[in-house]
C-alpha positions in Angstrom: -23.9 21.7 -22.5 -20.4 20.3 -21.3 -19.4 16.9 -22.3 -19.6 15.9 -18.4 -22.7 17.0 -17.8 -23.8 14.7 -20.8 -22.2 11.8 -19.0 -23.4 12.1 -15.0 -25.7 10.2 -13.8 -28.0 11.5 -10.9 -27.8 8.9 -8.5 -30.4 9.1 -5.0 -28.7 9.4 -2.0 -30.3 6.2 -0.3 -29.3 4.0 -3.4 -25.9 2.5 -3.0 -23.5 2.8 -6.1 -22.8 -1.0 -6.4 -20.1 -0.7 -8.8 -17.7 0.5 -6.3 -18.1 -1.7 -3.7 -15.2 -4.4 -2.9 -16.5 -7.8 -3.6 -14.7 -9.9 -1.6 -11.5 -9.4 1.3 -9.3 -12.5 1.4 -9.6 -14.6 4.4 -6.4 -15.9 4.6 -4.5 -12.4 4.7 -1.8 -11.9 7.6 -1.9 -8.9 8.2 1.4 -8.5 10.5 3.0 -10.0 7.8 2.1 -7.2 5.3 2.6 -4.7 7.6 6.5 -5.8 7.9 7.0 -6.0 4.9 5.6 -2.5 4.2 8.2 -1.4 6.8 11.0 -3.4 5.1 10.4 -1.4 1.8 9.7 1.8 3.4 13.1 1.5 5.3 15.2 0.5 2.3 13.8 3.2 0.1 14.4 6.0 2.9 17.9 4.7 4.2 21.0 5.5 2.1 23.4 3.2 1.1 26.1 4.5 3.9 23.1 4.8 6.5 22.1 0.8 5.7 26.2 0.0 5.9 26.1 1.9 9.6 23.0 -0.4 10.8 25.1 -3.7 9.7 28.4 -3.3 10.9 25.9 -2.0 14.5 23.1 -4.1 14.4 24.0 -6.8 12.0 20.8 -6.0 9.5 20.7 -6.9 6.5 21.4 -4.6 3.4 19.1 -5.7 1.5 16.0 -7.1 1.1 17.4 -10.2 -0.2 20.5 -10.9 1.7 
């Protein structure tokens, strides 16, 4: 006998595993706000250094996430 079958747990198919259910979303999350900021750090990490140079001498974005 392995050590994982010593360990599972046969659980019904009608009964709901409770211990991996989220308990709670936030009501207060802004969730346009998250999303740009996901794209911010998506297009920093994928841009190089001359690529982000290009887009602010073009476009006048920033280099960085702080600036």
């Amino acid at each position: 006998m392995s050590l994982i079958k010593s360990f599972a747990q046969k659980i019904p198919v009608t009964k709901a595993n409770t211990g991996m259910q989220i308990l709670e979303v936030a009501t207060n999350l802004d969730v346009q706000d998250t999303l740009d900021i996901i794209d911010e750090i998506q297009y920093y990490s994928e841009t190089s250094f001359l690529g982000r140079l290009y887009n602010r001498i073009v476009y006048g974005t920033p280099m960085s996430i702080n600036s």
